[in-house]
C-alpha positions as CSV (number, residue, x, y, z in Angstrom):
1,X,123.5,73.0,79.4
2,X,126.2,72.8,82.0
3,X,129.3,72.1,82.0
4,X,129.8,68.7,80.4
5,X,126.9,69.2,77.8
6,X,124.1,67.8,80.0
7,X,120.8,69.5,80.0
8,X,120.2,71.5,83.1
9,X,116.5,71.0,84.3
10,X,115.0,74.8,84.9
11,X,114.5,75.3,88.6
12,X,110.6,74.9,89.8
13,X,108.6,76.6,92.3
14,X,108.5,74.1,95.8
15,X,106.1,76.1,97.6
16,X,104.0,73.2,99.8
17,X,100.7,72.3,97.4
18,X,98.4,73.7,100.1
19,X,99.4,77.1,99.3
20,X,99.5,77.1,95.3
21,X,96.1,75.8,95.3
22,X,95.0,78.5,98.2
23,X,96.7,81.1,96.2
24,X,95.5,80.0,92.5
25,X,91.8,79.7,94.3
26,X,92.2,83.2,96.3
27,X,92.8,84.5,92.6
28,X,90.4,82.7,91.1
29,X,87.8,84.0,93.5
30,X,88.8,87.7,93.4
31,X,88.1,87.3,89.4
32,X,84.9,86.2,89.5
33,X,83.8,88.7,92.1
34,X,85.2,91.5,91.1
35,X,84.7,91.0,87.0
36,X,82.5,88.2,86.2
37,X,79.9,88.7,88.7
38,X,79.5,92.3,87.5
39,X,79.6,91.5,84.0
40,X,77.1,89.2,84.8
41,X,75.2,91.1,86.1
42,X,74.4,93.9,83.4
43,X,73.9,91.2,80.9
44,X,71.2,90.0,83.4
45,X,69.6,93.4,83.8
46,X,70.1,94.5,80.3
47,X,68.3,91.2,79.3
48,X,65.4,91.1,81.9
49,X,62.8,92.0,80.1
50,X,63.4,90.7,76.7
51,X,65.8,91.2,73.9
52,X,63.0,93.1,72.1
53,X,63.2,95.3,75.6
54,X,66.9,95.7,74.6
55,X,66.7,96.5,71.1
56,X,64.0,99.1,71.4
57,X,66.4,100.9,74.5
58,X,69.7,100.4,72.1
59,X,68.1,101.7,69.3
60,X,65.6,104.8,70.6
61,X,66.8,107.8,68.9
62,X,68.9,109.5,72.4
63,X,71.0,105.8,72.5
64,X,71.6,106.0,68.9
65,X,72.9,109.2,68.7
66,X,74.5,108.3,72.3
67,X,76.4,105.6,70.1
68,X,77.2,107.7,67.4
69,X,78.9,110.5,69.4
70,X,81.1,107.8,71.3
71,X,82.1,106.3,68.6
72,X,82.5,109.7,66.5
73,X,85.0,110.9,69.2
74,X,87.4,107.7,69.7
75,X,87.5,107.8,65.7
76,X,88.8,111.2,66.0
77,X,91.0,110.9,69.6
78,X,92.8,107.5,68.4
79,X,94.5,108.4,65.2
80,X,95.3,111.5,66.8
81,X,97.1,110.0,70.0
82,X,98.7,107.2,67.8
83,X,100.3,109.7,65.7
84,X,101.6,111.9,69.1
85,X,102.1,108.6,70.8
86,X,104.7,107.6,67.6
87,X,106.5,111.6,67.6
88,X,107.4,110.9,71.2
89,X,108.5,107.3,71.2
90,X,110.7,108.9,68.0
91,X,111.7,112.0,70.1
92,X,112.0,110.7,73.6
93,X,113.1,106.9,72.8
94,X,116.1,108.0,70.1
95,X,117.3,111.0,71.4
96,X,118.7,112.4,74.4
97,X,118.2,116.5,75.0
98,X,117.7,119.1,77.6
99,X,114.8,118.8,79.3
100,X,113.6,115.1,78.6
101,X,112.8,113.9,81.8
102,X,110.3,116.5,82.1
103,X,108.9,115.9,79.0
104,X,108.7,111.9,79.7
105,X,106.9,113.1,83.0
106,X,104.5,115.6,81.4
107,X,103.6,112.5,79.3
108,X,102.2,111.0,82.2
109,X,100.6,113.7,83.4
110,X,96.8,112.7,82.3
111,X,97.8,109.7,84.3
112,X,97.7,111.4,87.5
113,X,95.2,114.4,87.0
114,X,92.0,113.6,88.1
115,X,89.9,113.3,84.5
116,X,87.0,115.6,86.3
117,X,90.1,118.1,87.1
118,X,91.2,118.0,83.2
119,X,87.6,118.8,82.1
120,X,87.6,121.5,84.4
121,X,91.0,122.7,83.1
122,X,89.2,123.1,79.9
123,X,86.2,125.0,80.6
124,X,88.4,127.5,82.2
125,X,90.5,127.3,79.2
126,X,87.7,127.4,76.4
127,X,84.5,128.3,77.6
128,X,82.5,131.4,77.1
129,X,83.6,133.7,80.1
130,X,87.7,132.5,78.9
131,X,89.2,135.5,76.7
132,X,90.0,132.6,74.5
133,X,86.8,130.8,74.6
134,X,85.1,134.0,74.3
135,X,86.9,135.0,71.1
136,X,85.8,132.1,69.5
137,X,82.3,131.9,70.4
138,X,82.2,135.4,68.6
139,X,83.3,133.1,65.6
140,X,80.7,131.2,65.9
141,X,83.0,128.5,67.2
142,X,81.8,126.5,70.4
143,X,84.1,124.1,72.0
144,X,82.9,123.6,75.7
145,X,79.7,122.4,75.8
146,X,79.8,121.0,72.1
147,X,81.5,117.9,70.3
148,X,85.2,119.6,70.1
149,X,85.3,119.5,73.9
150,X,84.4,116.2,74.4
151,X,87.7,115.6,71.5
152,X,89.9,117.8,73.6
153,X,89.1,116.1,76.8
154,X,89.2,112.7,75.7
155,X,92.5,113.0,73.5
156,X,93.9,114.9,76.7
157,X,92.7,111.7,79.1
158,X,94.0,109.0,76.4
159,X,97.1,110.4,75.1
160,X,99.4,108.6,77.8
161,X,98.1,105.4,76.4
162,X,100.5,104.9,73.0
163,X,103.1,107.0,74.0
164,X,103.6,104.6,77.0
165,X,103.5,101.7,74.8
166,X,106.2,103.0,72.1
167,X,108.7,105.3,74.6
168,X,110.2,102.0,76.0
169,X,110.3,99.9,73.3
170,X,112.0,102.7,71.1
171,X,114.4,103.1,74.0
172,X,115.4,100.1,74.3
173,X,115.5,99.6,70.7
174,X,118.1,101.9,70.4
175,X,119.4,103.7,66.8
176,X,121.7,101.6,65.6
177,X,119.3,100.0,62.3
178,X,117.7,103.5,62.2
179,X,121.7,104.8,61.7
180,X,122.4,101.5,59.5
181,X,119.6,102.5,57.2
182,X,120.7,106.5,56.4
183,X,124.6,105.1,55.9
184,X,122.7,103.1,53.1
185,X,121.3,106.1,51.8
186,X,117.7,105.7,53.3
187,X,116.1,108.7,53.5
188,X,113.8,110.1,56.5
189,X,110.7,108.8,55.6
190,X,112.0,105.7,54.0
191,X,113.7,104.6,57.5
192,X,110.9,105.2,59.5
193,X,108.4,103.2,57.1
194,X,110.8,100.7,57.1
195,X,112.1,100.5,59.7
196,X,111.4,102.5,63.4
197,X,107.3,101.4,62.6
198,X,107.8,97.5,62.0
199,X,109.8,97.3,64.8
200,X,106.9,99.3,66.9
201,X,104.0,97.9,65.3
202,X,103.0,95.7,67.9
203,X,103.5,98.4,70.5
204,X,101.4,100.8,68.6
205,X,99.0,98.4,68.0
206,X,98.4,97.5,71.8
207,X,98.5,101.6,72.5
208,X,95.7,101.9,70.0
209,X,93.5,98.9,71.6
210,X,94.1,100.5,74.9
211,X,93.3,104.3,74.3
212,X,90.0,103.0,71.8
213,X,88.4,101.3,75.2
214,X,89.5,104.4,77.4
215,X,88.5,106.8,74.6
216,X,84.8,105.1,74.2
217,X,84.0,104.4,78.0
218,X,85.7,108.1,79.1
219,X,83.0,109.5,81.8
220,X,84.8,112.2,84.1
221,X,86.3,114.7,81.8
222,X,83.4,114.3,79.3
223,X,81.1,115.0,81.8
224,X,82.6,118.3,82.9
225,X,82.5,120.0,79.4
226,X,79.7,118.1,77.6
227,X,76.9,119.6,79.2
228,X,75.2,116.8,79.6
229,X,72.5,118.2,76.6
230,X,70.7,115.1,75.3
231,X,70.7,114.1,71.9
232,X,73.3,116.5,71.4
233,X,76.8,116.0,73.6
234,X,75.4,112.6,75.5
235,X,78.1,109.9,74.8
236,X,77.0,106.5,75.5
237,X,78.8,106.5,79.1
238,X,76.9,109.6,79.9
239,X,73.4,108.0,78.3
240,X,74.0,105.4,81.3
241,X,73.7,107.9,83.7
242,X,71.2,109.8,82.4
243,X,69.4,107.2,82.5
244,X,70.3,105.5,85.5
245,X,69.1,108.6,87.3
246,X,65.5,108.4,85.9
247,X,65.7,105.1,87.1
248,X,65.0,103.7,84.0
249,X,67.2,100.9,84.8
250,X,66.7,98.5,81.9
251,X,67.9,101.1,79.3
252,X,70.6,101.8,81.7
253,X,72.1,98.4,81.4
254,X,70.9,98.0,77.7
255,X,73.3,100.7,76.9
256,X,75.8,99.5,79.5
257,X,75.8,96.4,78.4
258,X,77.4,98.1,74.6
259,X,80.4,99.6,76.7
260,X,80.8,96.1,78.6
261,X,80.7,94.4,74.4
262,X,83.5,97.2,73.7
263,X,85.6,95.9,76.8
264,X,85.5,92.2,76.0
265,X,86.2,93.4,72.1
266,X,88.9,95.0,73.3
267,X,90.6,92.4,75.9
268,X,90.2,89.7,73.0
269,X,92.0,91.9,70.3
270,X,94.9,92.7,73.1
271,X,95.2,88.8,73.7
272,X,95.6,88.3,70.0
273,X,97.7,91.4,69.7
274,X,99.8,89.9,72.4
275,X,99.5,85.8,71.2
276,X,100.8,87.3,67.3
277,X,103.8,89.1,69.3
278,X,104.8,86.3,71.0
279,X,105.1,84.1,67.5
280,X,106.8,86.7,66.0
281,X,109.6,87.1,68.3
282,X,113.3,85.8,67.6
């Protein structure tokens, strides 16, 4: 409204039409060659030969447990990072202490380590020829080369994921209800419930949709301390090269074309995650 009450008409873009439509089309194009040709195209190779081709490569006994690892290790690398990613949105978006910058940076840290450097990082760390790795193999505790690597690595890669998500909007959330809540009498527990999580939920929500594609589609660090053993400590993204490498292309993209299902999953349940935000903002 201006001055007099009148309705002020928001300004509008007056770039000449030529270049909105070269721009929208530029756009358009780089989208369907860079996404929807490819996805495309494993859906074309994964299908070639049949959909009884694809069944029998999805569901030979090396895919299936392929499936069942992935999916084993993003069940146990996503509650884990949501519930780190919600202790430092709570420690580094309410409070202010030495030392916080560094820990907001170390945050990002699997951000810009290579993932094949991480996995590396671990094998030094944990494998058989480490003191520590060594001293649990005479346990009878394997972690390189077995299932609790591949966990390590991937909750290492995916971490950044909710923590990135929550940090900000706790920041900028400030403590004031949180503050409101224990002059009420709230306690701990019953403020956070109650309060610091509603006003995330959205945020952790998206976190978790973001780290459960990274988690199942995670190739680089997986690679270094699985071990590549078949059957045993292949994930699905790993069964893709495997396979890939026989050239047995069909079951390549057969099992590819599960990862690519994951992805779309995953964009759909952020654009509903993100539509149900929207509606519920003041």
């Amino acid at each position: 409204m201006d001055g007099e009450g009148r309705p002020v008409r928001p300004l509008r873009p007056r770039e000449p039409r030529a270049v909105r439509v070269a721009l929208v089309s530029a756009a358009l194009a780089s989208v369907a060659l860079l996404v929807l040709v490819p996805l495309a195209a494993v859906f074309f190779e994964a299908f070639r030969e049949g959909a009884g081709a694809w069944l029998s490569a999805v569901t030979e006994p090396d895919a299936r447990h392929a499936l069942k690892l992935t999916l084993l290790v993003a069940a146990i690398a996503v509650p884990l990072n949501a519930l780190f990613g919600l202790a430092a949105g709570w420690a580094l978006g309410k409070f202010r202490f030495p030392g916080r910058d560094v820990v907001l940076t170390l945050v990002d840290l699997p951000f810009a380590v290579s993932p094949v450097v991480a996995g590396l990082v671990f094998v030094l760390l944990l494998g058989r020829a480490s003191p520590l790795g060594g001293w649990l193999a005479e346990r009878g505790v394997e972690v390189v080369f077995a299932v609790p690597g591949i966990v390590l690595a991937t909750v290492f890669v995916t971490f950044p994921f909710v923590a990135r998500e929550v940090v900000p909007l706790m920041q900028s959330q400030g403590t004031d209800e949180e503050e409101a809540a224990r002059v009420l009498g709230a306690g701990f527990l019953t403020t956070f419930f109650r309060v610091t999580l509603p006003n995330v939920k959205w945020a952790l929500l998206y976190g978790v949709v973001l780290c459960t594609a990274r988690a199942v589609g995670e190739f680089g660090a997986v690679s270094v301390v699985s071990g590549h053993v078949r059957g045993k400590t292949n994930t699905l993204p790993l069964h893709v090269e495997a396979l890939y490498n026989e050239y047995a292309f069909q079951g390549a993209f057969a099992a590819a074309s599960l990862l690519t299902v994951v992805a779309l999953a995953t964009m759909a349940v952020k654009a509903l995650l993100s539509r149900r935000a929207r509606e519920e903002a003041p």
